[in-house]
PDBQT receptor file of N, H, CA, C and O in Angstrom, charges set to zero:
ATOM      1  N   UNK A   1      90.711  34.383 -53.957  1.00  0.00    +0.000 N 
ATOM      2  CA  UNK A   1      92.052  34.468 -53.407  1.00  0.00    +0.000 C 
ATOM      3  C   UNK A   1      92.024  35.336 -52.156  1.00  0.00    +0.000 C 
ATOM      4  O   UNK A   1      91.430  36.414 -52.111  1.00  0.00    +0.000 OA
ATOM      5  N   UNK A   2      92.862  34.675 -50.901  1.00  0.00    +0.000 N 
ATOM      6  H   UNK A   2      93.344  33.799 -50.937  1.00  0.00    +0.000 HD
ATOM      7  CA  UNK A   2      92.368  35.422 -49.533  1.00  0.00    +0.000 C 
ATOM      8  C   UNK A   2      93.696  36.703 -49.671  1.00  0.00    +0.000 C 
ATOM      9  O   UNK A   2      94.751  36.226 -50.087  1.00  0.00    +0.000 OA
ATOM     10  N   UNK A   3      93.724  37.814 -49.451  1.00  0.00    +0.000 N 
ATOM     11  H   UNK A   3      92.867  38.202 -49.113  1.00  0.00    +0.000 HD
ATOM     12  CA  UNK A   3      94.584  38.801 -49.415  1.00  0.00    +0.000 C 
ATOM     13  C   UNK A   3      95.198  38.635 -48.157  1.00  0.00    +0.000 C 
ATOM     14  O   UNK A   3      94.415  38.234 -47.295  1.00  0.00    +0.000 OA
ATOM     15  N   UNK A   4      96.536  38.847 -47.728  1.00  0.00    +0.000 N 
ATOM     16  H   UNK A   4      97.172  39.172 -48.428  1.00  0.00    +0.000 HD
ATOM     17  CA  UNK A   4      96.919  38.764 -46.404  1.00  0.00    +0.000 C 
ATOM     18  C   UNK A   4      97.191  40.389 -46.031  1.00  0.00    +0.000 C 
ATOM     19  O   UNK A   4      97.352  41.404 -46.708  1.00  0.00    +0.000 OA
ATOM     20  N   UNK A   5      97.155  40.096 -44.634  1.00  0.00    +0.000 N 
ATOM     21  H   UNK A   5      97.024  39.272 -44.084  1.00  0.00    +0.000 HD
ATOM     22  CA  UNK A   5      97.028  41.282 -43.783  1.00  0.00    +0.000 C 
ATOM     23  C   UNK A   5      97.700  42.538 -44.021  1.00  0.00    +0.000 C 
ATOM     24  O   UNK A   5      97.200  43.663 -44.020  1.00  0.00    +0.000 OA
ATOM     25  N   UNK A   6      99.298  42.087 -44.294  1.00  0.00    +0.000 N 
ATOM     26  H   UNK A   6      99.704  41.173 -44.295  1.00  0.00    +0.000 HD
ATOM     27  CA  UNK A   6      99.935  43.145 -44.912  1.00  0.00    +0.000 C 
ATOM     28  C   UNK A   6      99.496  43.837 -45.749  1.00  0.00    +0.000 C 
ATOM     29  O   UNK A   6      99.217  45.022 -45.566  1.00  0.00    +0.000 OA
ATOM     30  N   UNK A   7      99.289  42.940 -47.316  1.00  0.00    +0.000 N 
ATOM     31  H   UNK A   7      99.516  41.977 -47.465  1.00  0.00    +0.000 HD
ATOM     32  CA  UNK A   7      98.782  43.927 -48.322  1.00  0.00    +0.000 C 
ATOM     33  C   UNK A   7      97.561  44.119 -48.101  1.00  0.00    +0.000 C 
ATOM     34  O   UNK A   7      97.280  44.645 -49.178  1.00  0.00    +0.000 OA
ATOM     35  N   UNK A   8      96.342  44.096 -47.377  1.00  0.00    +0.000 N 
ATOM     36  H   UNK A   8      96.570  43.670 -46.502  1.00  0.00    +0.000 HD
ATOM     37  CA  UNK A   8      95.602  44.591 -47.188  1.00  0.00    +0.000 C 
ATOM     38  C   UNK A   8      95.387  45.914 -46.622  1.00  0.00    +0.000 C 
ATOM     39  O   UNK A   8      94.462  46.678 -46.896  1.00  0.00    +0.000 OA
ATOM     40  N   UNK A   9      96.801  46.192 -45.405  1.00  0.00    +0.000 N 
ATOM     41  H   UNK A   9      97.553  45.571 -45.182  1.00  0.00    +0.000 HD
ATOM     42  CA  UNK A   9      96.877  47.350 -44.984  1.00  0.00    +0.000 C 
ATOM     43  C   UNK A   9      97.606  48.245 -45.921  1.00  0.00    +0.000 C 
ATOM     44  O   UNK A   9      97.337  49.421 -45.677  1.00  0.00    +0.000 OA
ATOM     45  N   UNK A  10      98.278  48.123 -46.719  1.00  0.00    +0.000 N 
ATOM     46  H   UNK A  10      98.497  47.168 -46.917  1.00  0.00    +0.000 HD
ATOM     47  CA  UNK A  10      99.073  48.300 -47.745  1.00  0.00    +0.000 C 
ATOM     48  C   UNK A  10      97.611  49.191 -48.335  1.00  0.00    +0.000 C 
ATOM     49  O   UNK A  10      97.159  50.331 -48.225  1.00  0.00    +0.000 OA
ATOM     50  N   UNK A  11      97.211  47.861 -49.028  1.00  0.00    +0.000 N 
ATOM     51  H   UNK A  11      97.578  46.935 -49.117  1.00  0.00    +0.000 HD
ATOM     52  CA  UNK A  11      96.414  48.627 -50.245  1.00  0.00    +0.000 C 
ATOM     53  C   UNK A  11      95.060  49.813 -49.380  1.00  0.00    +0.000 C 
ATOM     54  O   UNK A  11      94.641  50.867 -49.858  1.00  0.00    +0.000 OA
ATOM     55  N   UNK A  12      94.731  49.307 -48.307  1.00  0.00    +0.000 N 
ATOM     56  H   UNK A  12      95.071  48.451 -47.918  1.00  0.00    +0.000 HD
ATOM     57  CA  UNK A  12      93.924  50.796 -47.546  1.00  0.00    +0.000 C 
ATOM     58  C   UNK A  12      94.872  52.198 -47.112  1.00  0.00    +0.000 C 
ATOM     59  O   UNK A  12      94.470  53.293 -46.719  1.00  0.00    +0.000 OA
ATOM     60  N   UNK A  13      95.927  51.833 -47.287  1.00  0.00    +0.000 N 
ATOM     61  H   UNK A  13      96.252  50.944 -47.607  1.00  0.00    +0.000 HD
ATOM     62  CA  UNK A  13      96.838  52.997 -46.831  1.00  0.00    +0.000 C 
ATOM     63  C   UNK A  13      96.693  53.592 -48.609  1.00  0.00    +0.000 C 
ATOM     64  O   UNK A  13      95.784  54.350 -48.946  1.00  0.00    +0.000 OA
ATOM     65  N   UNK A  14      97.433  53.235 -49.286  1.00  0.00    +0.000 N 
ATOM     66  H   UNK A  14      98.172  52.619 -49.013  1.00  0.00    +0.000 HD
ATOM     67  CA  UNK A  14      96.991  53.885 -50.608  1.00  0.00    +0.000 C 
ATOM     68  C   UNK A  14      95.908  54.560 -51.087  1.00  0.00    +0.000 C 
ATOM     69  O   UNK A  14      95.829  55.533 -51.838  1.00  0.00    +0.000 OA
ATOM     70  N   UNK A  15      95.115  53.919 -50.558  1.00  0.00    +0.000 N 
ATOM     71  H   UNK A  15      95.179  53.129 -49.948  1.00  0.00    +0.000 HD
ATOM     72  CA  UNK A  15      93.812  54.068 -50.959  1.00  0.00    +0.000 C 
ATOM     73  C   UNK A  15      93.251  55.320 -49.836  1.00  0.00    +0.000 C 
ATOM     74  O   UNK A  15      92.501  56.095 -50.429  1.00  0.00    +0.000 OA
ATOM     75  N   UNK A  16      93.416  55.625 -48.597  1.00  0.00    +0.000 N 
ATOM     76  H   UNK A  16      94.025  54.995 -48.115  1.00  0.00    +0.000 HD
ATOM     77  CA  UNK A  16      93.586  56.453 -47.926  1.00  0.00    +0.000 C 
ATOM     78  C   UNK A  16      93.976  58.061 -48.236  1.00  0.00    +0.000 C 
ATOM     79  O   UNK A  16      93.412  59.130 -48.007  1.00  0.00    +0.000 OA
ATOM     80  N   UNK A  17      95.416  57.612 -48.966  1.00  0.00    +0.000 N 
ATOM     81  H   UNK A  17      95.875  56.744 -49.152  1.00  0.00    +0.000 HD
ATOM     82  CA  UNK A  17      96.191  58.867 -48.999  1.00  0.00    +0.000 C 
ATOM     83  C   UNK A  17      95.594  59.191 -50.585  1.00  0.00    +0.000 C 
ATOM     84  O   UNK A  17      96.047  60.054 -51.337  1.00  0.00    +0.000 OA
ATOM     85  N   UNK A  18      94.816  58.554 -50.784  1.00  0.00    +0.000 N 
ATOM     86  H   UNK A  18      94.448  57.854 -50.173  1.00  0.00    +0.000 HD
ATOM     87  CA  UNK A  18      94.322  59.518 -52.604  1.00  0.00    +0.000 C 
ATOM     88  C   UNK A  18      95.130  58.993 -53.598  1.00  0.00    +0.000 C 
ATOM     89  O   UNK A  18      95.142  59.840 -54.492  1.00  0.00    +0.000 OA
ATOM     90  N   UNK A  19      95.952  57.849 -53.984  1.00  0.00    +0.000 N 
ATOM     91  H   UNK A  19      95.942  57.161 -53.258  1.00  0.00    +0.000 HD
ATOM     92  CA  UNK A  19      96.526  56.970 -55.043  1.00  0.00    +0.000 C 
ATOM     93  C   UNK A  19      95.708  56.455 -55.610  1.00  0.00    +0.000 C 
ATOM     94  O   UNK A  19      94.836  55.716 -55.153  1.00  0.00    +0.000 OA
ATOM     95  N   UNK A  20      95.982  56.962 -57.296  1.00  0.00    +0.000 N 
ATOM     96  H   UNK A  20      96.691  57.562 -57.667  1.00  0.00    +0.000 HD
ATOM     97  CA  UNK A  20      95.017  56.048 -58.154  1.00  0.00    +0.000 C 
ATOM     98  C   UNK A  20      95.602  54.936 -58.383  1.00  0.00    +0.000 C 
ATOM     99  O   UNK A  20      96.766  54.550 -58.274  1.00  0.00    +0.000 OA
ATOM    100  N   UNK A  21      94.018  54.170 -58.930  1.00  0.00    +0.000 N 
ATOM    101  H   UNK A  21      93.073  54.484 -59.018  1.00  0.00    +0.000 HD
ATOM    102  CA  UNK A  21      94.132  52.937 -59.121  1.00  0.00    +0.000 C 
ATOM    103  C   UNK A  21      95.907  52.428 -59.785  1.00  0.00    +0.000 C 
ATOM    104  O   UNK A  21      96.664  51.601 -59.275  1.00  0.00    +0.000 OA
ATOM    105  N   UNK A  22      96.115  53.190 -60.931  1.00  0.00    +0.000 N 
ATOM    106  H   UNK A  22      95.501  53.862 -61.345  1.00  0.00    +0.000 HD
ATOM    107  CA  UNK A  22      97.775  52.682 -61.545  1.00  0.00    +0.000 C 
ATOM    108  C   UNK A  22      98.631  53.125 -60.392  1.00  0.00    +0.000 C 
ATOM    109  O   UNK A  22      98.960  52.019 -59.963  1.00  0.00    +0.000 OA
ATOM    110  N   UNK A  23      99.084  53.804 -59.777  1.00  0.00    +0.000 N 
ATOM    111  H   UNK A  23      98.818  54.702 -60.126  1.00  0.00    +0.000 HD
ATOM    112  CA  UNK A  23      99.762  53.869 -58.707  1.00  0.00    +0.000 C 
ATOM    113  C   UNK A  23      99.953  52.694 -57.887  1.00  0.00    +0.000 C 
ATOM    114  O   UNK A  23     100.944  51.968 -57.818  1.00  0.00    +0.000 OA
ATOM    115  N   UNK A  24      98.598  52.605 -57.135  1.00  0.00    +0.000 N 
ATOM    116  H   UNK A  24      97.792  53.195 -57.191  1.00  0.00    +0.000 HD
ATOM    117  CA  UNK A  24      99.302  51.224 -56.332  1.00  0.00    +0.000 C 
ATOM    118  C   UNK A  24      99.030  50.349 -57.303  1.00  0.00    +0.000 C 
ATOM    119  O   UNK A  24     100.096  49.741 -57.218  1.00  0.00    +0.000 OA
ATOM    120  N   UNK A  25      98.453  49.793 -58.165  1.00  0.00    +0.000 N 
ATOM    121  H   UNK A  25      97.587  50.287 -58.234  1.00  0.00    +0.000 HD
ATOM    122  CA  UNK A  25      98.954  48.663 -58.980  1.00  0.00    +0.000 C 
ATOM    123  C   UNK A  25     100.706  48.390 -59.161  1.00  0.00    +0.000 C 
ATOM    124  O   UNK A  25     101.341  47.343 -59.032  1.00  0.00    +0.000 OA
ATOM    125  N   UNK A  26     101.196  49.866 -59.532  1.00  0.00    +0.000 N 
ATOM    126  H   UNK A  26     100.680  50.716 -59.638  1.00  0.00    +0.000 HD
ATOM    127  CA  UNK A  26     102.824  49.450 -59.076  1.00  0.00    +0.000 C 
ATOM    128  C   UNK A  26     103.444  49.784 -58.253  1.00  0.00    +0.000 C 
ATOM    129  O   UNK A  26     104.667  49.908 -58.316  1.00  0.00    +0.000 OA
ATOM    130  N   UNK A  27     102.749  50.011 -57.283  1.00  0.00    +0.000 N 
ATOM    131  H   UNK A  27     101.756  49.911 -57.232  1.00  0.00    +0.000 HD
ATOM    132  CA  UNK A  27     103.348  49.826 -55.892  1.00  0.00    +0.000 C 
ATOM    133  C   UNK A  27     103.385  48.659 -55.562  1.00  0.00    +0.000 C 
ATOM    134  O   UNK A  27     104.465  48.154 -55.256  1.00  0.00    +0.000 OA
ATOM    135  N   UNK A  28     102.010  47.809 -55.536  1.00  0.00    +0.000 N 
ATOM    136  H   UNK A  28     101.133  48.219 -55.784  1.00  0.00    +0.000 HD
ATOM    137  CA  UNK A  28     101.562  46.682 -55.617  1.00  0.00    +0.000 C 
ATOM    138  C   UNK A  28     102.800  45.661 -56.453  1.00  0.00    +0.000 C 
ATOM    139  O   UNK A  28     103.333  44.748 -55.822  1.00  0.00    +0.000 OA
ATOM    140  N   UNK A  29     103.067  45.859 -57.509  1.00  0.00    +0.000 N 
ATOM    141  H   UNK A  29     102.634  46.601 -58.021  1.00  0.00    +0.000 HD
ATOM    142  CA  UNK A  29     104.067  45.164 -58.343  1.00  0.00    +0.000 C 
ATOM    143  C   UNK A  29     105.261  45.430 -57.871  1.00  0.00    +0.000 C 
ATOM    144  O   UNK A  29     105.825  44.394 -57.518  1.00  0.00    +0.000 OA
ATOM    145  N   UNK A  30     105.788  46.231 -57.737  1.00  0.00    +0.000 N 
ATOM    146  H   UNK A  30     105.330  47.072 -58.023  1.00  0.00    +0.000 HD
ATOM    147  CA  UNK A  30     107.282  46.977 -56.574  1.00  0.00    +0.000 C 
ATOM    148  C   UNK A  30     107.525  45.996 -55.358  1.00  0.00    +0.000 C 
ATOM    149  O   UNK A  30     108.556  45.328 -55.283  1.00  0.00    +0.000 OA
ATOM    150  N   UNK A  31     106.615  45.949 -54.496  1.00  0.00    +0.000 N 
ATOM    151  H   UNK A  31     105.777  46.491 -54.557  1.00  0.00    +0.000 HD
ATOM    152  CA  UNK A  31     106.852  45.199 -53.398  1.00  0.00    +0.000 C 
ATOM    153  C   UNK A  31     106.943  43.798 -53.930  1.00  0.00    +0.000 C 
ATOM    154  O   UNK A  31     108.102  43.385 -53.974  1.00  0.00    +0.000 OA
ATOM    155  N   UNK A  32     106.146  43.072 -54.290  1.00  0.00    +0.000 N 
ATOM    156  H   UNK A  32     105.204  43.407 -54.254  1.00  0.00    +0.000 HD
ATOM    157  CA  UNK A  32     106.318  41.482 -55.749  1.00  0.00    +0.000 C 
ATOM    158  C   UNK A  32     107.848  41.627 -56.079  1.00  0.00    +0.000 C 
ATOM    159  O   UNK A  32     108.602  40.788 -55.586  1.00  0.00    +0.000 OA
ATOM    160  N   UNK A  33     108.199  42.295 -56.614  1.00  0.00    +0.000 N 
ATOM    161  H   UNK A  33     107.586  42.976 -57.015  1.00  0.00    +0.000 HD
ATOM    162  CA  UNK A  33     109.575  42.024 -57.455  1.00  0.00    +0.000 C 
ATOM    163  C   UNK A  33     110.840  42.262 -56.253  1.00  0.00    +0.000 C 
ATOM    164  O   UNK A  33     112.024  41.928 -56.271  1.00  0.00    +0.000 OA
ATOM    165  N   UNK A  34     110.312  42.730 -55.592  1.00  0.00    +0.000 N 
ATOM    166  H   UNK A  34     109.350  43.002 -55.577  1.00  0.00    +0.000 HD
ATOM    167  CA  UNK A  34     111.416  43.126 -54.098  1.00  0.00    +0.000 C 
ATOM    168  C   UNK A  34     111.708  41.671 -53.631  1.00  0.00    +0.000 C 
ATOM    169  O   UNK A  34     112.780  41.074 -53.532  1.00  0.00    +0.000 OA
ATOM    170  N   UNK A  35     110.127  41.188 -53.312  1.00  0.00    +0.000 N 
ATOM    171  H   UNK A  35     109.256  41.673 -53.393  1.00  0.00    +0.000 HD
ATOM    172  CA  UNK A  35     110.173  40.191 -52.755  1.00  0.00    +0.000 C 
ATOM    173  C   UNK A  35     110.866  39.033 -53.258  1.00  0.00    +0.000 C 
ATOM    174  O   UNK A  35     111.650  38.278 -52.683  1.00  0.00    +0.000 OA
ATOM    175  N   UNK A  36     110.361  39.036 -54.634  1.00  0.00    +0.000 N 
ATOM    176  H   UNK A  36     109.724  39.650 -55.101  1.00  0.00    +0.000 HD
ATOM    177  CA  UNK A  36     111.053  37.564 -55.152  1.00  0.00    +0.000 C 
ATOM    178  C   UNK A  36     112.483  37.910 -55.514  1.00  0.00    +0.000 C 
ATOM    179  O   UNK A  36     113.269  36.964 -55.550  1.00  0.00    +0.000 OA
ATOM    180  N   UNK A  37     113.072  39.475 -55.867  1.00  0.00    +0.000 N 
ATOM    181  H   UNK A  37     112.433  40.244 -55.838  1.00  0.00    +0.000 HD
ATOM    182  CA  UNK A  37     114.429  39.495 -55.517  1.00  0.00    +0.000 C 
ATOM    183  C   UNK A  37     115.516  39.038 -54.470  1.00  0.00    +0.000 C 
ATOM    184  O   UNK A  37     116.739  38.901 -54.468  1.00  0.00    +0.000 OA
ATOM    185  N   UNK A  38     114.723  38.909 -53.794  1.00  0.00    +0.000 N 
ATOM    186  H   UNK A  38     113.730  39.020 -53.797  1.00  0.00    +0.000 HD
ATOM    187  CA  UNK A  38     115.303  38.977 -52.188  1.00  0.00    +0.000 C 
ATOM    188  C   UNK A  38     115.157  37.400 -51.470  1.00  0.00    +0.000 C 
ATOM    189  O   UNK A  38     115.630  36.999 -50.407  1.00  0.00    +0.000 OA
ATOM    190  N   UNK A  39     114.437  36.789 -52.335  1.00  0.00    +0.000 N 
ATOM    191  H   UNK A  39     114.053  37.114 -53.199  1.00  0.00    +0.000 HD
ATOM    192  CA  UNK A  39     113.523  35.593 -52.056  1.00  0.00    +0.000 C 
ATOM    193  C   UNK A  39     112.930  35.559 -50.586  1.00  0.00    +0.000 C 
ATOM    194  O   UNK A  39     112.874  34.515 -49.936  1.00  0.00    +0.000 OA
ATOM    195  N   UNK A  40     112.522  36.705 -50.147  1.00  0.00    +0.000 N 
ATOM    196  H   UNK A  40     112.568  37.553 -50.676  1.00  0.00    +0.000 HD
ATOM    197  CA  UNK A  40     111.791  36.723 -48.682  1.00  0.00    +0.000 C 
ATOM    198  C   UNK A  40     110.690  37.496 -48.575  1.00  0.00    +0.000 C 
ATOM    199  O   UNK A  40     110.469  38.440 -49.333  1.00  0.00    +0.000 OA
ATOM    200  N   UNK A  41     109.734  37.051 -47.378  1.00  0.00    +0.000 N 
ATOM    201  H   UNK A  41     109.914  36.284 -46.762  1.00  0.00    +0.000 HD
ATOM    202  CA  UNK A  41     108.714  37.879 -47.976  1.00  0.00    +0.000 C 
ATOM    203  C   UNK A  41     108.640  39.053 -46.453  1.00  0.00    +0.000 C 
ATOM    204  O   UNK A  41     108.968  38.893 -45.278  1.00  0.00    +0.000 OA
ATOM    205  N   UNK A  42     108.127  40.054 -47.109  1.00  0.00    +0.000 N 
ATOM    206  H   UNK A  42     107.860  40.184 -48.064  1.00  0.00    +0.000 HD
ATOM    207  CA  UNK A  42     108.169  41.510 -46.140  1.00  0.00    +0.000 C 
ATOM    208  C   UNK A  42     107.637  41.699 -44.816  1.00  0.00    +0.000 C 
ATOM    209  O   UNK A  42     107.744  42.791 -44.258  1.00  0.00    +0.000 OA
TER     210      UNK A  42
């Protein structure tokens, strides 16, 4: 599965600032449920 650019910078920014793995997993899930709330994507 190809990751797109966003969450790629996403998940190196996390990963940057010292967030463990469960952290951005729901960060990761946070932005998902935003999205399909909203039905648009970020």
């Amino acid at each position: 599965m190809k990751v797109s650019p966003l969450r790629q910078r996403m998940l190196d920014t996390l990963v940057l600032r010292g967030c463990s793995a469960s952290t951005i997993k729901s960060y990761v899930y946070a932005v998902e449920q935003l999205c399909r709330y909203y039905h648009r994507s970020p």
